[in-house]
N, CA and C of each residue as an Amber inpcrd file, in Angstrom:
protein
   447
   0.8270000  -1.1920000   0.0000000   0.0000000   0.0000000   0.0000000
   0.8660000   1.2480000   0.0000000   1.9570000   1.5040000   0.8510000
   2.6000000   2.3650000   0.6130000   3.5840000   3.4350000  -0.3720000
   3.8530000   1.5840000  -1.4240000   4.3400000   1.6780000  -2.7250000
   3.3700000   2.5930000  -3.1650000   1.9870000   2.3060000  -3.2530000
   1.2310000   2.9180000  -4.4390000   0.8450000   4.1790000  -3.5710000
   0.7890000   4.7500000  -2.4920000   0.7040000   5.9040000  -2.1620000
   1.9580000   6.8510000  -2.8260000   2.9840000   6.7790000  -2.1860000
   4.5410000   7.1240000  -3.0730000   4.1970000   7.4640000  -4.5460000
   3.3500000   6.2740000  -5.0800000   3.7900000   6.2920000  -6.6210000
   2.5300000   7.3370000  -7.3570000   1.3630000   7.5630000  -6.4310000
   0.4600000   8.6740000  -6.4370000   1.1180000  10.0650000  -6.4180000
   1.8160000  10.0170000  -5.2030000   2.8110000  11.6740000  -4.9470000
   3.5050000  11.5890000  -6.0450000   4.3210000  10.9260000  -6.4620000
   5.3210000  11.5760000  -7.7720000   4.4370000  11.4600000  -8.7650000
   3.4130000  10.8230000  -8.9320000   2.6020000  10.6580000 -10.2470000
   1.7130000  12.4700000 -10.4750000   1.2720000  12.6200000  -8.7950000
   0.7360000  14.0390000  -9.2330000   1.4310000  15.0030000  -8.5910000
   2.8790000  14.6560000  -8.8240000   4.2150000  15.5000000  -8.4130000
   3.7510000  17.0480000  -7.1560000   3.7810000  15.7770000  -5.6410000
   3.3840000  16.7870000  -4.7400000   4.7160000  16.0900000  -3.7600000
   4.6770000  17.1750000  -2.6280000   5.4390000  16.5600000  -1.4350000
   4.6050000  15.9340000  -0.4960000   4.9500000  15.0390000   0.6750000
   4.5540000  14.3140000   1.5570000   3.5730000  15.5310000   2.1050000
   3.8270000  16.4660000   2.4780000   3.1970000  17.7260000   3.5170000
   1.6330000  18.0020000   2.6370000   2.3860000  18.4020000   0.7340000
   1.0130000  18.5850000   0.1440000   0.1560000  17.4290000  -0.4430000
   0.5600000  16.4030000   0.0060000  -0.3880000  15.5270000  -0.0570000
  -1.7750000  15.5630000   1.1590000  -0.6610000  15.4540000   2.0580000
  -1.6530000  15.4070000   3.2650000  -2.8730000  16.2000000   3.2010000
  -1.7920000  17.6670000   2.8480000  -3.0350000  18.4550000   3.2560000
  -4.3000000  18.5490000   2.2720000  -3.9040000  17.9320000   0.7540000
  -4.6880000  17.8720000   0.1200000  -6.0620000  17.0070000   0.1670000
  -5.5170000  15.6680000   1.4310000  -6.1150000  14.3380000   1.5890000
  -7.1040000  15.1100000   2.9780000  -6.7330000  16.5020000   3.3250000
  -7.1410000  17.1780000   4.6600000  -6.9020000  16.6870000   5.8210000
  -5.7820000  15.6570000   6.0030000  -5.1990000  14.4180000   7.3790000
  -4.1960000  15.5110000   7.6640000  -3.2940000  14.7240000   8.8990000
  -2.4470000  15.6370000   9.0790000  -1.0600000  15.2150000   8.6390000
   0.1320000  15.5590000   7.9710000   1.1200000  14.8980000   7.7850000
   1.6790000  13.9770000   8.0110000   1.7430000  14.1070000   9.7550000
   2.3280000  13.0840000  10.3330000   1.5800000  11.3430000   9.8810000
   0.1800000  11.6740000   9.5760000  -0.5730000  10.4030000   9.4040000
  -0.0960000  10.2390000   8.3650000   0.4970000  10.6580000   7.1180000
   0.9210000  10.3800000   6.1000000   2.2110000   8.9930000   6.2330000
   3.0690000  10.3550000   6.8280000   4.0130000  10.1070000   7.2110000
   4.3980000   8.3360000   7.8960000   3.0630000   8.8570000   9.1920000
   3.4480000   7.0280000   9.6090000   2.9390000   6.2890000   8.6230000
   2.1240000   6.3770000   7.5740000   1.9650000   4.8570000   6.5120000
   2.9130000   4.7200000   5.7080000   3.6690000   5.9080000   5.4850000
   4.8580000   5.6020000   4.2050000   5.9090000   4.9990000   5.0480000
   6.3050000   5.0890000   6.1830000   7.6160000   4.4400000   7.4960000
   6.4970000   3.1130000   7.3840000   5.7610000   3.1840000   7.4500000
   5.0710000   1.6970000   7.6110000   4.7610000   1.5330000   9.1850000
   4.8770000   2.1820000  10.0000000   4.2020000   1.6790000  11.3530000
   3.2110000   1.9810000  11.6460000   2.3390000   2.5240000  10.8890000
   1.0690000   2.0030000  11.2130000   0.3930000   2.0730000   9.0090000
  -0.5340000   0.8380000   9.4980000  -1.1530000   1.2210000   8.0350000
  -2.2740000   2.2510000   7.8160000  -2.6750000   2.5480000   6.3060000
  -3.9570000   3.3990000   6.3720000  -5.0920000   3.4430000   6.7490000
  -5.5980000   4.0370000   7.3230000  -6.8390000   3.6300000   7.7620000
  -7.5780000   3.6300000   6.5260000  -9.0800000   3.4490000   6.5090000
 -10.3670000   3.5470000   5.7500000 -10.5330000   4.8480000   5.5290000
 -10.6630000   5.8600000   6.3630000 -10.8730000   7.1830000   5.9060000
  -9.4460000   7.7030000   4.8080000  -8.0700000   6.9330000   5.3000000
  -7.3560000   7.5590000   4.2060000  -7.4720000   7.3920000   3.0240000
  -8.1410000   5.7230000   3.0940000  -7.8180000   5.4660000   1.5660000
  -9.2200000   6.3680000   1.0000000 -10.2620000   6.0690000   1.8200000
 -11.5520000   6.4280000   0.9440000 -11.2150000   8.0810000   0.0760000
 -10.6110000   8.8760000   0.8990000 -10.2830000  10.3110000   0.6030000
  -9.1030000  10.2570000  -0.5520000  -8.2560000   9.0140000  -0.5430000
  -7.6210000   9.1870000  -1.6110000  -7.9250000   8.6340000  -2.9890000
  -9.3920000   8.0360000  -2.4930000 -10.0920000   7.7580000  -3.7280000
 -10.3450000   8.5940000  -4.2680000 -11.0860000   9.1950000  -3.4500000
 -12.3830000  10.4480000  -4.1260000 -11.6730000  11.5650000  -4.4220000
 -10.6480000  12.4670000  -3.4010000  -9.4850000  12.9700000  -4.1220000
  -8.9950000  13.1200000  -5.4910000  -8.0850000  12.1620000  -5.7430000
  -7.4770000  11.9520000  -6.8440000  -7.8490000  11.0680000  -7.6540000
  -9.3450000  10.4070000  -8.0190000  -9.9490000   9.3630000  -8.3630000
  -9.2390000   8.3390000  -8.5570000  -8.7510000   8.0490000  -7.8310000
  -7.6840000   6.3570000  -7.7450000  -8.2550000   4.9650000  -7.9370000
  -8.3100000   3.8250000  -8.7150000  -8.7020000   3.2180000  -8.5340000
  -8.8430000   2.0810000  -7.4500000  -9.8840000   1.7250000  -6.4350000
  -9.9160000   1.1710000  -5.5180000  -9.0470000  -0.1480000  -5.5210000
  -9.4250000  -0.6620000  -6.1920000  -8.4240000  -2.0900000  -6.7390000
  -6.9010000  -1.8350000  -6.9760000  -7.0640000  -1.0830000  -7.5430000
  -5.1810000  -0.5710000  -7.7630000  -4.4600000  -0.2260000  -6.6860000
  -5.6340000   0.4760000  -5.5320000  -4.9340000   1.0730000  -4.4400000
  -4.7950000  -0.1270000  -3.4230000  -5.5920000  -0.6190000  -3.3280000
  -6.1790000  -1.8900000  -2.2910000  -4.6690000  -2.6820000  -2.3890000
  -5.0150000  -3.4830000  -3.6090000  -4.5900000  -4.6380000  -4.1470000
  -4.3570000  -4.8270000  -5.1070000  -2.8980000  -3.6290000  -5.8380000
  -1.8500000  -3.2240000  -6.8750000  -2.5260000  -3.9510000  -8.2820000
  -3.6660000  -4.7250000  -8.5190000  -4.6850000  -4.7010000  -9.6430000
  -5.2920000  -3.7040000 -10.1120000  -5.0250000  -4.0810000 -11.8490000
  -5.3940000  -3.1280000 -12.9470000  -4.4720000  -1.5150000 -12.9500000
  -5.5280000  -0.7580000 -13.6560000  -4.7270000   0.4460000 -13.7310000
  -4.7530000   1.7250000 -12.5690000  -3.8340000   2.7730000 -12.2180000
  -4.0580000   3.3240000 -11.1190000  -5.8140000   4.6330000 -11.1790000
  -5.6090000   4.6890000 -12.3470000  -7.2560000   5.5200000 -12.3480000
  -8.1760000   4.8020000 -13.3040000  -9.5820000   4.8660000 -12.9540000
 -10.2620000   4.5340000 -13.2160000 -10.6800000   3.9710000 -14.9990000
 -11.8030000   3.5380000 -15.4460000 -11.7300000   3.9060000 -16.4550000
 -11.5210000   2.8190000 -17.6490000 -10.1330000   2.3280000 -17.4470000
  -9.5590000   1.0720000 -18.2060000  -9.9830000  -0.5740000 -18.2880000
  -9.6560000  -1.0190000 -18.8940000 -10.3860000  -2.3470000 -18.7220000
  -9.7570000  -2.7860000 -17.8950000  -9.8540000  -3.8960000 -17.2010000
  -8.6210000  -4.9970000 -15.8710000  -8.6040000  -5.7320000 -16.8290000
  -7.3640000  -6.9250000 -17.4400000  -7.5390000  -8.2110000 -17.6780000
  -7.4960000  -8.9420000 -16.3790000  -8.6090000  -9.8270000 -15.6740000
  -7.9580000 -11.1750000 -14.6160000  -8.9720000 -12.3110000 -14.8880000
  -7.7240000 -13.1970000 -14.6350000  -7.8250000 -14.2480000 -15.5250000
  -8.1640000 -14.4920000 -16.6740000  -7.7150000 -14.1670000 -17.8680000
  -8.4690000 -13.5860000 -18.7620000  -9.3740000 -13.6870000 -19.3160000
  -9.9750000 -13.2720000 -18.3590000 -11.4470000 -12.2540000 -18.9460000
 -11.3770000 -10.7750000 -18.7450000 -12.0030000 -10.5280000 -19.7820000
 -12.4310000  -8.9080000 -20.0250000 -13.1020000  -8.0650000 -18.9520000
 -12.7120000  -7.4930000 -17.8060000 -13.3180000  -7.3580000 -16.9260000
 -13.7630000  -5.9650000 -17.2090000 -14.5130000  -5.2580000 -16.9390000
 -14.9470000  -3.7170000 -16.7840000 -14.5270000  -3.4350000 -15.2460000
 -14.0830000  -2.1500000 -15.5780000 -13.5450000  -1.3560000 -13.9590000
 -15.0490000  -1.7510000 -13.2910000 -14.2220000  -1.1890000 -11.9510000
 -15.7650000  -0.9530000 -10.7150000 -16.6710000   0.0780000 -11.0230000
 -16.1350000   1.1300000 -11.5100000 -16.5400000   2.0760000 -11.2880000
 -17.2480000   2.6260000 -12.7370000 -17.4960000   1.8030000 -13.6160000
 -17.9610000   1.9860000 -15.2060000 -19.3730000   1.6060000 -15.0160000
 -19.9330000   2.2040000 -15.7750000 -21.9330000   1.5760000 -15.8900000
 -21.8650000   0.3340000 -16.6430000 -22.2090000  -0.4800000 -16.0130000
 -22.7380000  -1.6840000 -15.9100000 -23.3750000  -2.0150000 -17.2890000
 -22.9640000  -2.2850000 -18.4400000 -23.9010000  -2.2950000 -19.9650000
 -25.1290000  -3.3870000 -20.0390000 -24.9170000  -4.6600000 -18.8710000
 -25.9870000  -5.0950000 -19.1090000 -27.4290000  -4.6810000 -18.1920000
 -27.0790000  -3.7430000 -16.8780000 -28.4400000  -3.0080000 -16.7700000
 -28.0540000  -1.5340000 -16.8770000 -28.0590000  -1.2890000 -17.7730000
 -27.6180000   0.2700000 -18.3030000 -28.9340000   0.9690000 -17.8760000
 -29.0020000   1.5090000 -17.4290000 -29.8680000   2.7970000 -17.2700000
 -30.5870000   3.3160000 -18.1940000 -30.0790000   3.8800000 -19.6200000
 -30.8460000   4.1520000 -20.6530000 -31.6690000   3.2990000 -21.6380000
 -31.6320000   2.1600000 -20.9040000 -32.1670000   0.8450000 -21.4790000
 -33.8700000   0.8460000 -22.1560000 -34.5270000   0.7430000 -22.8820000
 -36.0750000   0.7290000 -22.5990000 -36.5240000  -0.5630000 -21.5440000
 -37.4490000   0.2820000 -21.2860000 -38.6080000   0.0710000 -19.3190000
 -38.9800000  -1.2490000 -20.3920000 -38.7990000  -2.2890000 -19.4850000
 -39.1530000  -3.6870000 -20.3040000 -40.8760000  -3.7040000 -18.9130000
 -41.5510000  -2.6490000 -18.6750000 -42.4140000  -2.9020000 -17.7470000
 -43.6950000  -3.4640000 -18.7520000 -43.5510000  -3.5740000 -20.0180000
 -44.6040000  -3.7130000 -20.5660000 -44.6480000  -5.7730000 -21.1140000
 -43.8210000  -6.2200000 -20.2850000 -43.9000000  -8.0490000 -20.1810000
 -44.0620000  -8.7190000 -18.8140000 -43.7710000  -7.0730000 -17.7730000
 -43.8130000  -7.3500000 -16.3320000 -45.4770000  -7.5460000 -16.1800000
 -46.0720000  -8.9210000 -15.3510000 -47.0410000  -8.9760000 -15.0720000
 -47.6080000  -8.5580000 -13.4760000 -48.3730000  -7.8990000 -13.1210000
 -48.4750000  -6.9120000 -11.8930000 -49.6060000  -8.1360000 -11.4390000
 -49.1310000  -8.8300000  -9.9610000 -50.2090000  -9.3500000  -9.3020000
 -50.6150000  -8.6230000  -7.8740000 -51.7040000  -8.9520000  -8.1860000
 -52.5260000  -8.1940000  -6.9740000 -53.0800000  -8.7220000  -6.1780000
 -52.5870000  -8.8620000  -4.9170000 -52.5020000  -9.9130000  -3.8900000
 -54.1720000  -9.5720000  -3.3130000 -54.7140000 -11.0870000  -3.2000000
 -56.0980000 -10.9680000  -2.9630000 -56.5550000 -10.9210000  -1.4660000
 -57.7840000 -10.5240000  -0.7200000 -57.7700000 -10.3560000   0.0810000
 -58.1300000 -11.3950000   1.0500000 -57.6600000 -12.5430000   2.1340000
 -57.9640000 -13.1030000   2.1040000 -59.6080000 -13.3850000   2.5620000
 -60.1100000 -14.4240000   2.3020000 -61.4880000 -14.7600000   2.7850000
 -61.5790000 -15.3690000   4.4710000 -61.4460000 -15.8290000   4.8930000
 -61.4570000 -16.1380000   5.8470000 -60.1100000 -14.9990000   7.1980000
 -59.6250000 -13.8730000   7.0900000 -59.1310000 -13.1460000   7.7220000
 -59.7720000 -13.1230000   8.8150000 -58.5250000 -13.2540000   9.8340000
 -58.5300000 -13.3970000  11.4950000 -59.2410000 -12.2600000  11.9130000
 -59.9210000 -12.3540000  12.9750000 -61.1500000 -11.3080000  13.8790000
 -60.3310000 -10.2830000  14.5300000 -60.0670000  -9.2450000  14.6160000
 -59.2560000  -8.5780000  15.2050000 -59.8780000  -7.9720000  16.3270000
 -59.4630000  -8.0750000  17.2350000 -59.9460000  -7.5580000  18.4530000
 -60.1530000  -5.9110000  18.5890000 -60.9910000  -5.5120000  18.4680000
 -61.2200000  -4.0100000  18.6820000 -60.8800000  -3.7460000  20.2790000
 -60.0640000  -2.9020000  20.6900000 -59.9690000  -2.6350000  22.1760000
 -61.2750000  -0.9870000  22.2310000 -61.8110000  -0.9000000  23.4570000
 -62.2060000   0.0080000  23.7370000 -61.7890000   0.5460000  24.9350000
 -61.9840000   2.2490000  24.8490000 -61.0160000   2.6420000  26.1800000
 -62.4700000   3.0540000  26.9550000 -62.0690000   2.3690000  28.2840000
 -63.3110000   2.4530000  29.2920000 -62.9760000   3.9940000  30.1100000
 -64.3630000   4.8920000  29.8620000 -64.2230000   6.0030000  30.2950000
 -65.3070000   6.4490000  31.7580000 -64.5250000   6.3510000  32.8600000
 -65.1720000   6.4780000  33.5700000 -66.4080000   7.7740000  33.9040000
 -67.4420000   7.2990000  34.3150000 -68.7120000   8.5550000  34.3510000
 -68.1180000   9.9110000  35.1050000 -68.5010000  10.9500000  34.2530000
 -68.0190000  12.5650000  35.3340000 -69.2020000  12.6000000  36.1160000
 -68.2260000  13.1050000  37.5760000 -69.2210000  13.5030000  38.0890000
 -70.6330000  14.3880000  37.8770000 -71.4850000  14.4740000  38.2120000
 -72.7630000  15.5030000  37.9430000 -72.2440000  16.7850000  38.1410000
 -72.6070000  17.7710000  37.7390000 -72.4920000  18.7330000  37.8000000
 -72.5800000  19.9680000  38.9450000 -71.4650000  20.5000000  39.5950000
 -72.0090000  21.0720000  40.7610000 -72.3100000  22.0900000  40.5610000
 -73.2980000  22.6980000  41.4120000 -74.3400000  23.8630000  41.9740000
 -73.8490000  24.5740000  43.0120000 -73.5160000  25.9230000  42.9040000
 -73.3630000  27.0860000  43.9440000 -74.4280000  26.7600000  44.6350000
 -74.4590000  27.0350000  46.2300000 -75.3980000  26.7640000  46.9450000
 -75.6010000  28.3230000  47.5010000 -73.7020000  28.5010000  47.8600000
 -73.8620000  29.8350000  48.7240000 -72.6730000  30.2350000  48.6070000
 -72.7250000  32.1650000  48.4800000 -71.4490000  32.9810000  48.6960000
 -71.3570000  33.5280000  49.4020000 -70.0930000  33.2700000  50.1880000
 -69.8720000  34.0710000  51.6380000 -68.9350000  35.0650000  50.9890000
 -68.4530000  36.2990000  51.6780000 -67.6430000  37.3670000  51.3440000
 -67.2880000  38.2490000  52.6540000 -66.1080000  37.6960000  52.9910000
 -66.1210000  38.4140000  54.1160000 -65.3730000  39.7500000  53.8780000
 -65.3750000  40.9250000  55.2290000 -64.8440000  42.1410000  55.0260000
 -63.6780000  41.9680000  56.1130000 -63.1350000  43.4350000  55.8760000
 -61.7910000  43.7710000  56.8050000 -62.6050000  44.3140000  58.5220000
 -63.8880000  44.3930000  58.4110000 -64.2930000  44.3230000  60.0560000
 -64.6000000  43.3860000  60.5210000 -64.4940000  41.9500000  60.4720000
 -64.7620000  40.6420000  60.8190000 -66.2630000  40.7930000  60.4830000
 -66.6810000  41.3850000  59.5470000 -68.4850000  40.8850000  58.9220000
 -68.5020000  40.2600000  57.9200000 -69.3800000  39.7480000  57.2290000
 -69.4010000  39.1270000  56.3580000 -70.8400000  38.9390000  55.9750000
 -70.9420000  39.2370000  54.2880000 -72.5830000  38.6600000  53.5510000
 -72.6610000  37.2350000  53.0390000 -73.8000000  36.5510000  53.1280000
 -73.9660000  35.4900000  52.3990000 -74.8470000  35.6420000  51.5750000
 -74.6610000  35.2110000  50.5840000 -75.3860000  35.3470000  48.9220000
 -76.2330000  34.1390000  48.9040000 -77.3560000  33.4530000  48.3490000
 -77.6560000  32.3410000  47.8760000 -77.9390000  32.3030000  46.5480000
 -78.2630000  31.8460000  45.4660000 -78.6120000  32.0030000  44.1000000
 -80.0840000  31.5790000  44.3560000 -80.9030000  32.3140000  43.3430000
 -82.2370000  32.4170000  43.6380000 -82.7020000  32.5520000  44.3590000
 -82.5970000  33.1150000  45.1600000 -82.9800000  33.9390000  46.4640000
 -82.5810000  35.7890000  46.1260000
């Protein structure tokens, strides 16, 4: 892996420092994968995918070419990159929906009883009635009111 990092920097003729910062890591992380004590993580490689469009396979596992695009020979067969549209479900293909047969799932006849829950609401009380208003004053007196009266 380190080989093909190296061979990225001189390929897009940068230094160790402007790589990094291009990859947005910090040098030193560079740094320890090319010494080799520690390897790349996932976020490095993924960023040096998308970056410099590298091919995943090339970077991974020194197969095919370093950018995208090219055919792989392995084993020989004709392989298409990863990253190429797919020609046998191509996208611009015509909608083959007109041999697709649409079934419409029936309902069954005999369907299970489903239990309806009901929420038990207990009775409100009746309604209360003013009987009487007291109102007292600041001389210890006080009126009582009744309604209808």
């Amino acid at each position: 892996m380190k080989d093909r990092i190296l061979e990225i920097i001189k390929h897009e003729h940068l230094t160790n420092a402007e790589f990094a910062n291009r990859l947005n890591v910090s040098p030193s992380t560079i740094s320890s994968v090319l010494t080799g004590r520690n390897k790349a993580s996932l976020d490095v490689i993924s960023k040096i995918h998308q970056v410099f469009h590298i091919n995943l396979e090339w970077l991974l596992y020194g197969t095919g070419d370093m950018k995208p695009g090219a055919e792989t020979k392995t084993a020989g067969y004709n392989m298409p990159d990863l990253f190429t549209e797919n020609p046998v479900n191509a996208a611009n293909e015509p909608n083959a929906s007109k041999y697709r047969k649409e079934i419409v799932p029936k309902t069954a006849e005999n369907a299970p009883n489903i239990a309806i829950q009901q929420a038990v609401i207990p009775p409100l009380p009746p309604a209360r009635k003013i009987t009487e208003i007291r109102i007292f004053f600041d001389d210890n007196t006080y009126e009582t009111f009744k309604p209808g009266k």
